[in-house]
N, C-alpha and C positions, 0 to 999 in steps of 0.2 A: 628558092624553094627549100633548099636545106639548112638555110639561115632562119626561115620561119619556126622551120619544121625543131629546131633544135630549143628557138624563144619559147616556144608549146612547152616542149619538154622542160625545160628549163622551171618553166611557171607551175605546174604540176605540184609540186612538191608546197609551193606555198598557200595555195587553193587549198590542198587535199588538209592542211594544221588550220585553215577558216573554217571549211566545211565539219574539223572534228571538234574544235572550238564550238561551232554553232551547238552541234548534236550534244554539247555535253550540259549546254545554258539549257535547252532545253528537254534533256532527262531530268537537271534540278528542279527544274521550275514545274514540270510533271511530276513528280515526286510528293507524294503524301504529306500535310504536316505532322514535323515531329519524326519523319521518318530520319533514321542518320545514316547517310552515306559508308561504305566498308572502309575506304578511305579513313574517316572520321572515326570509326569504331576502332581503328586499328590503331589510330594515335590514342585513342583515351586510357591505353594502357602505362601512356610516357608520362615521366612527372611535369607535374603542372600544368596538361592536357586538360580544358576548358572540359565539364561534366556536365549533359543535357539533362534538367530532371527526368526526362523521357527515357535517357537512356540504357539498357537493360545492359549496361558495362555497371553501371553507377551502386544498382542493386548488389550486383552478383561481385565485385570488389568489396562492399563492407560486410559483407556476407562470408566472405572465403577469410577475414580476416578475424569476422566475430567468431565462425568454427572454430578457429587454430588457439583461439585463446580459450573455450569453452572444452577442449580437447585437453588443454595443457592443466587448466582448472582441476576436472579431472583424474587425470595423472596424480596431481596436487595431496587432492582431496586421499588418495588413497594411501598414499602414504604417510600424512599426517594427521589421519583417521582421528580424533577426540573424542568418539563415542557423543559427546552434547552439543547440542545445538545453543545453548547457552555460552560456550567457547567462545563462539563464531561472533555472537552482541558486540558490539561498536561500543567502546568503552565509552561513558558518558563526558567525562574529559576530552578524549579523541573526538567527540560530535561539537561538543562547544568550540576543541580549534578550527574544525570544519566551519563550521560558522560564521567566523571570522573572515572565510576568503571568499573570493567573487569569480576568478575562473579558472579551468582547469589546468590553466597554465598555473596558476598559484599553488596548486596539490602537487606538482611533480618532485620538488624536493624534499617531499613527505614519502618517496616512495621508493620501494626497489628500485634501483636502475634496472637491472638485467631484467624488470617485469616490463618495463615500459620497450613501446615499440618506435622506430624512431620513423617507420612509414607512416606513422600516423598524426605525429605530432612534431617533427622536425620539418624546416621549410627546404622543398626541393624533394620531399621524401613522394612516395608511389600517394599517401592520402593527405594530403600538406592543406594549407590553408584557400589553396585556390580552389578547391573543388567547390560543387555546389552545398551548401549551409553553412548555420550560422551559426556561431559560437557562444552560446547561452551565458549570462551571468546569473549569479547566483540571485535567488531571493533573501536576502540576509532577514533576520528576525529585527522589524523596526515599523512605527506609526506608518499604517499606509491610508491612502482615500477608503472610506464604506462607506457605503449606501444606508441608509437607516431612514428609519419612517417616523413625522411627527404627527400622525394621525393615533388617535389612544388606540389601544389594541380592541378593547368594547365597546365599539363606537359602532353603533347601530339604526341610526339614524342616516336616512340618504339624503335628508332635506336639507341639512347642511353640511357642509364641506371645508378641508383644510384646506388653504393655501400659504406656502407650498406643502404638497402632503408629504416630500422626502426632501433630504439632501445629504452630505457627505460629510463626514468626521473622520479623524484620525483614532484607526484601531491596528491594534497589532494584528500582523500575518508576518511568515515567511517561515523559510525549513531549518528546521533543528538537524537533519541530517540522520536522526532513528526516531521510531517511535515510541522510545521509553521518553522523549522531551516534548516540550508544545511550548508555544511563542507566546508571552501572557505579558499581561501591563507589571510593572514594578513601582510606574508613576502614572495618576489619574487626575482628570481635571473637572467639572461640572461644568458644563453650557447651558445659558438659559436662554433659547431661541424665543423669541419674538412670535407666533404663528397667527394668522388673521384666518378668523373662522367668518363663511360667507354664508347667506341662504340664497339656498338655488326656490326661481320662483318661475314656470314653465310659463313662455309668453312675454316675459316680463324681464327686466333688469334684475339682475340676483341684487338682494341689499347685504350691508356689511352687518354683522352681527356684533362683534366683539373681536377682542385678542387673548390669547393666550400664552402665557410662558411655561416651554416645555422643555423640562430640564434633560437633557442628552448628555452621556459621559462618552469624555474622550480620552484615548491613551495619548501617555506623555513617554513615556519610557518603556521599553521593551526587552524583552532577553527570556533564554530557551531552559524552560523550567521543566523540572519530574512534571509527567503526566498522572502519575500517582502520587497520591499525599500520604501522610500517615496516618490520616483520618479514613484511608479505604481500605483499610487493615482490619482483619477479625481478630478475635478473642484465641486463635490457635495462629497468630502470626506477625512479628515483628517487622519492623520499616528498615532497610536499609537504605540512609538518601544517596550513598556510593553509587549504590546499582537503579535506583529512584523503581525500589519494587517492596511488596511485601513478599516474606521468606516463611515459609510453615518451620514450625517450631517442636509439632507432633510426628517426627520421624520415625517413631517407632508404629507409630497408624500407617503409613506410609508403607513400611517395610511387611504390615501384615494384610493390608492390600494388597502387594506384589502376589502373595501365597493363593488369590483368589485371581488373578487376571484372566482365568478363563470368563467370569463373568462381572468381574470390576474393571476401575480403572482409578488413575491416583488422579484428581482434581487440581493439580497444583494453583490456579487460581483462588480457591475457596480452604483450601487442604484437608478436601474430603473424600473418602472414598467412595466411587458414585459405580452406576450399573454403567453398562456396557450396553451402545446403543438395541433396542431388540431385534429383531430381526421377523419376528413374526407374531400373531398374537393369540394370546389362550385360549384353549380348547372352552368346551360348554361344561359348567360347573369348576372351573377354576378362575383364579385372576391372579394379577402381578402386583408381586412381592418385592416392595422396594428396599426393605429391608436385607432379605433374603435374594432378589436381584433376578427370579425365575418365577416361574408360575408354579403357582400353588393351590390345595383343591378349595373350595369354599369353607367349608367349615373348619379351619384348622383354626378360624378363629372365634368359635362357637365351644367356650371353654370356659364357662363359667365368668366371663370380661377377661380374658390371660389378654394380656394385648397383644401377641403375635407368635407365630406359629413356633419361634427359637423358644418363648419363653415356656412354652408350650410343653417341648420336646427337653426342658432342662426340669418340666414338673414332673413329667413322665421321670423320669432317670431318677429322681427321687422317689418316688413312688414305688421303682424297681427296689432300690437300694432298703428301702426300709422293710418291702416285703421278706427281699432275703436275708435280711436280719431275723426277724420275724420267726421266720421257718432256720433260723440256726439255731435260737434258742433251746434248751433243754425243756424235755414234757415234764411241769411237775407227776409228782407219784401221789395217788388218790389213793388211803384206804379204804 
């Protein structure tokens, strides 16, 4: 009896790690998809710890990492303040070397060390290469597939039809890396496709019409050119192709627009001084004064054709000035 009674006891212990074994197959397999175990939450803080897209570790790590660098930015920022946002422009040289590389492993000897973070880009680090996503390559600027149509663009007629009505060419795309550049051909080819024009006949077999050759350009060469020319230059502004902009040349307009920025503003686009968007609109018996940049009452420009209310107010001032001339004069003496 006490031989049994002790095999019982004995056994106990091996039951009791089946029975928690069981319980634990089946809390998983009960378990929600996509739910993650604490367990699993707990390891995805360890480097190279497998990341479930699901899981709300995945977010909230590149998350805590993008703050710390948008904190330190910043910091950055305030201390070496530039007053212009022109500063800040990606030198048009520095976008062309960009260009040249394909992934962001290729930029990092282009950069601070002490900027770069090494949990994020060293293997083994807290965000390393095993986590979940992919490592993008560049679009470099170079002939890629386009879609393009050989149907004429006036083509108004449904009764007959191209075949084929599209197909693919080689056209420039890809990133310049700022928006003062765009990816444009440097070498072009002419294609004269072949296209079979069909009539469609309801009931009936379409019959073949004719053929057409329909000449298509394709890019042969590529590369990351000013998005401005010097042909989109006014008459108040010169081209720099360094900066690939035009520059106003009328600073001294410039500088006496500043004197009005309650109701101006400098244009540097056009380099004009223009109104200040309105805010509300004129009462009854006046209207806006683009000139003048405010409302003004109607008849200021009921002056005999003066064409505007300034020219108006510089007639008036003559008109002062000559009266009191007038009246300073000496009374001649009547006998």
């Amino acid at each position: 009896m006490n031989s049994k009674q002790s095999n019982k006891q004995t056994m106990l212990p091996g039951s009791s790690l089946v029975l928690l074994v069981a319980l634990a197959g089946l809390v998983m397999v009960l378990l929600p998809v996509g739910t993650v175990p604490a367990v699993h939450a707990q390891q995805s803080d360890r480097a190279g710890a497998l990341i479930e897209p699901n899981d709300a570790l995945y977010d909230a790590r590149y998350a805590r990492i993008a703050k710390e660098k948008r904190e330190s930015s910043r910091r950055l920022a305030t201390t070496e303040e530039h007053g212009s946002e022109e500063f800040y422009e990606l030198p048009i040289e520095y976008a062309l070397q960009l260009s040249e590389l394909n992934t962001s492993a290729d930029i990092l000897p282009l950069l601070d060390p002490d900027s770069v973070d090494s949990r994020i880009f060293m293997d083994g680090g807290e965000y390393s290469g095993r986590d979940i996503g992919m490592e993008p390559v560049a679009a470099s600027c170079e002939p890629d597939s386009e879609l393009v149509s050989l149907r004429p663009e006036n083509l108004t007629s449904s009764r007959y039809y191209y075949y084929p009505s599209c197909t693919r060419v080689k056209r420039c795309s890809g990133c310049c890396n700022t928006k003062q550049l765009v990816c444009e051909p440097t070498a072009n080819r002419t294609i004269l496709y072949k296209v079979t024009i069909l009539e469609y006949r309801p009931n009936k077999k379409d019959r073949f019409s004719h053929r057409e050759l329909v000449p298509i350009e394709e890019h042969v060469r590529c590369k990351c050119q000013c998005r401005v020319k010097a042909w989109h230059c006014n008459e108040r502004q010169l081209y720099n192709a360094n900066n690939c902009r035009c520059e106003c040349t009328n600073r001294a307009d410039r500088d006496e627009c500043a004197l009005e920025s309650d109701r101006k503003q400098w244009n540097p686009a056009t380099c004009t001084c223009d109104c200040l968007p309105r805010n509300e609109d004129c009462t009854s018996g006046s209207h806006y004064d683009r000139n003048a940049c405010k409302c003004v009452p109607n008849d200021f420009y009921a002056y005999d054709g003066v064409a505007s209310y300034w020219d108006h107010q510089k007639q008036q001032q003559e008109q002062q000035e000559q009266q009191q001339q007038q009246q300073q004069r000496p009374i001649p003496l009547t006998g």
